[in-house]
Steps between C-alpha positions, in 0.01 A plus 500: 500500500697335761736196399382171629691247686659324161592798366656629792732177518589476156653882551680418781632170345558749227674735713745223654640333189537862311695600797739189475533552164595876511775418819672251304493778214710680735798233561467394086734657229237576263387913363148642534359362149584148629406510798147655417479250168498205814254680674261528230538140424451403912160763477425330198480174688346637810248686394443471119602838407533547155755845453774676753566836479751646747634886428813614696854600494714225427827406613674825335196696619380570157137478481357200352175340377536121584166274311477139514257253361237664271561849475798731378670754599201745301307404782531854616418623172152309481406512875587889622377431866822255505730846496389609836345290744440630872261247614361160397345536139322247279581570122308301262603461161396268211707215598622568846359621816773646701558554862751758614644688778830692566780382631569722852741478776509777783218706288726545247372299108745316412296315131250370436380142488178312303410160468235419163268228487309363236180557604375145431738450788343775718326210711537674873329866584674820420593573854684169501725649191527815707627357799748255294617844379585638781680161680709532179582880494619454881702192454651670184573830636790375751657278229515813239627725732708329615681433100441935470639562816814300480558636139429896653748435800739253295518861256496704785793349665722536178381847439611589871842290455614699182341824645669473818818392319561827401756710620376806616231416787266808434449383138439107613221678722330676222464166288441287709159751658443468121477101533300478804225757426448346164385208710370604769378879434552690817433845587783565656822274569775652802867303531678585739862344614819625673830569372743444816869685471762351715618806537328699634330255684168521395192428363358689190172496417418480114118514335295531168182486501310463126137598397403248267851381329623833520759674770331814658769523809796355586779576814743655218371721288142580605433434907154430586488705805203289678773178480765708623296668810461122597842375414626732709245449812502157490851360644354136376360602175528203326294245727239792456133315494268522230240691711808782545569521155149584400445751766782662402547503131122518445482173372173293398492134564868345453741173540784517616793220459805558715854391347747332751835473508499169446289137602706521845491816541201754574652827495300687229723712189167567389174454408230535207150688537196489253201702478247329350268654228128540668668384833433123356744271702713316238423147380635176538742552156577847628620426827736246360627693200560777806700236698714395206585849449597561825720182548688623139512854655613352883771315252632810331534685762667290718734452209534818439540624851766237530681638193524872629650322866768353314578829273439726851817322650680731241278758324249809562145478410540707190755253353308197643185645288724567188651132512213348530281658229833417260479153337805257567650735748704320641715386169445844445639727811580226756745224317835536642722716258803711517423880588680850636253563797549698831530320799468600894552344824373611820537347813435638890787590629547356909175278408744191701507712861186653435352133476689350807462795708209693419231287306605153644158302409487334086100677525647867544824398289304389231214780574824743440638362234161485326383841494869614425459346201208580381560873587827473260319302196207739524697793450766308202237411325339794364815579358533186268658279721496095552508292842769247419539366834442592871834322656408597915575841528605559168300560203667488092286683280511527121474795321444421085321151523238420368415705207892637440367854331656714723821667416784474741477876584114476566626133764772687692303787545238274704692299667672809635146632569399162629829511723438751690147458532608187669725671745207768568252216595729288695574799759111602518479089553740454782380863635134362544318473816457118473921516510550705735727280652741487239541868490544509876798230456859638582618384143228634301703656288658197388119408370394608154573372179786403242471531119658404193441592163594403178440484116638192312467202261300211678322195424159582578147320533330206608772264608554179740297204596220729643519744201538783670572845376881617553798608353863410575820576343854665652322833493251340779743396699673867516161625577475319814909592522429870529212469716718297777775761457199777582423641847118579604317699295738527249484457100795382364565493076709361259669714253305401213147613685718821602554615149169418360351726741743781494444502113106517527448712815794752627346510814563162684769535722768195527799481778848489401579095333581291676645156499496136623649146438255256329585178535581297189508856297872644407375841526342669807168609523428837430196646652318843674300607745216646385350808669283742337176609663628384819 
């Protein structure tokens, strides 16, 4: 039976004050059981009702039976129909006559929610009731959502803060997939973000991808080779589009959130993909809990990326990975402290002509200077060394910091290693096509490089206004004493580093000593040239 024109203004007039009442709900201080004990009284008033019955998730998301007026919370107990309602039902009992519908937002139930009259107050016609019903359950939907919502992301975002706040990066991954598919239940969930190294210059692409909550392939330990193909065909893989990704993984229907670099910045370090169960496209809740987790994720990373830039001014990878996965490493291997570590500086010898005369422009200078270096520090650093500085053509590396278990015999050995590895690479350098002028210059033989080594006491670590990693102490400044007094492409030692290696290994080769003035030292410096496998 239709509604007639009285009844249909009495439900809108209905409709308008329930809706002012539930938005001030929404600016007011007070929980769910006070906020639905005012709206029972305001139905109450409005349209005579004579029991409320709302059941939800409350404010900790614990499911909850809320009964007002006359009925209790056995309600459920006496009327069965009241434990699941899909559609409008009319429950009649010996002192109430109920109306109830669920309480649903995007398809999905949220609770339930009845109003009970008296049914000496039943005055209007049963499809009035029915429609009053529904006016309610759609006002009411928004306004409980919006309480579960904010408690599911409010837990969501501390559950991502302390996950993410762990250490090692792979295991904040793993719990936090846990989180988000325990509120959002995806088939499949795909992160993917880069790891840059200075260094090398690059961009490295890392990925897990999870089934459910758990990790079925990841870029370390088990490659998943469809990713890789496209990693590797792609030379813009992360602003990939959502239609790519699903043609080439095999994907069903998916979101995708990108994570930037930053608000000002829209150079991607990543992104997140989701394959939705039964290729349903995710909800309102889900898309937000999705966002939140990618703005915590787009956080971490550029934290963490940030982290490993700093530490990549003076470690490898491998150490970067082991400091960061340590707790307090800093206190730990980075405070300054007093150490015997192996020191080596290396500068291009004739780099002052070759500039004026050969490479002239600060592009190609710095160009030059550039890939000198990181030819040198790629090559130290397999063999346990630290960057302490680049100082223009000369680069101090550490040998010892920052982990100090290597024995002195083990140090000396690589930085004689790391020596003349150095020497090797800067002749193949200044040999290469892109300088053939250099080799073509009359004093080309005055071009190579200088070293110095030494093994000594030192202050060492994170020192100065800009905390930077370095070492200094009288044993430094010989260091860079003995590589002035070297001519190119020669290794010059101090005693000390001479007899620790002639003890370990017969087979390096030293000069005859020799000796120099220090300045400010009584006795001269002695030192030799080192020359095996040369």
């Amino acid at each position: 039976m239709a509604l007639n024109l009285n009844q249909l203004q009495n439900i809108w007039d209905l409709h308008q004050k329930l809706d002012n009442l539930l938005e001030g709900f929404q600016f007011s201080q007070k929980d769910l059981n006070a906020s639905l004990s005012e709206l029972f009284e305001f139905l109450k008033n409005i349209i005579n009702i004579s029991a409320f019955y709302v059941e939800t998730k409350d404010e900790k998301l614990i499911n909850t039976v809320y009964v007002y007026g006359n009925c209790n919370k056995n309600i459920k107990l006496r009327d069965p129909k009241l434990k699941k309602v899909n559609e409008i039902v009319n429950i009649k009992s010996p002192d109430i006559s109920w109306f109830a519908l669920s309480i649903d937002v995007d398809g999905h139930i949220i609770g339930t929610v009845a109003i009970g009259f008296k049914e000496s107050d039943l005055i209007e016609s049963e499809e009035y009731y029915k429609e009053t019903i529904i006016t309610i359950s759609e006002l009411i939907d928004t306004f409980i959502y919006n309480i579960q919502s904010s408690s599911i992301k409010h837990s969501l975002i501390m559950g991502l803060q302390d996950a993410l706040a762990e250490i090692d990066i792979s295991n904040s991954l793993d719990r936090t997939s846990k989180l988000l598919h325990h509120s959002i239940k995806f088939k499949k969930m795909l992160i993917v973000y880069i790891d840059k190294d200075i260094i090398a210059d690059s961009k490295n692409i890392k990925y897990v991808l999870y089934e459910g909550s758990k990790r079925i392939y990841d870029n370390n330990e088990k490659p998943f080779d469809s990713l890789e193909n496209l990693i590797r065909s792609k030379k813009d893989f992360l602003a990939l589009t959502p239609v790519e990704l699903q043609k080439s993984l095999g994907m069903g229907s998916i979101a995708l959130s990108y994570l930037a670099k930053s608000f000002y910045e829209e150079e991607p370090i990543g992104f997140i993909c989701i394959e939705t169960k039964n290729n349903q496209k995710l909800n309102t809740l889900a898309k937000e809990l999705l966002q939140i987790f990618s703005e915590e994720l787009r956080q971490r990373l550029v934290d963490l990326n940030r982290e490993k830039n700093i530490l990549r001014k003076y470690f490898s990878n491998q150490v970067i990975t082991t400091l960061i996965t340590t707790p307090n490493y800093e206190d730990r291997y980075l405070k300054a402290r007093e150490e015997e570590i192996g020191i080596i500086f290396a500068d291009l010898a004739g780099f002052t002509e070759m500039s004026e005369q050969i490479l002239k422009t600060p592009e190609r200078i710095t160009n030059f200077i550039n890939r000198w270096a990181r030819g040198v520090v790629s090559r130290v650093f397999p063999l346990g060394a630290t960057l302490d500085k680049i100082i223009g053509d000369c680069v101090m590396i550490l040998f010892g910091p920052p982990f100090y278990n290597s024995s002195k015999e083990e140090i000396v050995k690589h930085m004689l290693q790391a020596s003349q590895q150095i020497v090797a690479f800067t002749k193949s350098f200044l040999e290469s096509p892109q300088n053939a002028d250099i080799k073509n210059h009359p004093d080309y033989n005055k071009f190579g490089v200088s070293i110095g080594i030494n093994y000594c006491h030192c202050i060492v670590g994170l020192i100065g206004p800009n905390n930077d990693l370095t070492a200094f102490s009288s044993g430094v400044n010989i260091t860079a004493r003995l590589q002035g007094l070297a001519e190119p492409n020669e290794i010059l030692v101090t005693e000390y580093v001479k007899e620790i290696a002639t003890k370990s290994n017969k087979n390096w080769q030293f000069s005859e000593k020799k000796s120099t003035k220090v300045k400010n030292v009584k006795e001269p410096l002695g030192y030799y040239n080192f020359i095996s496998g040369r």
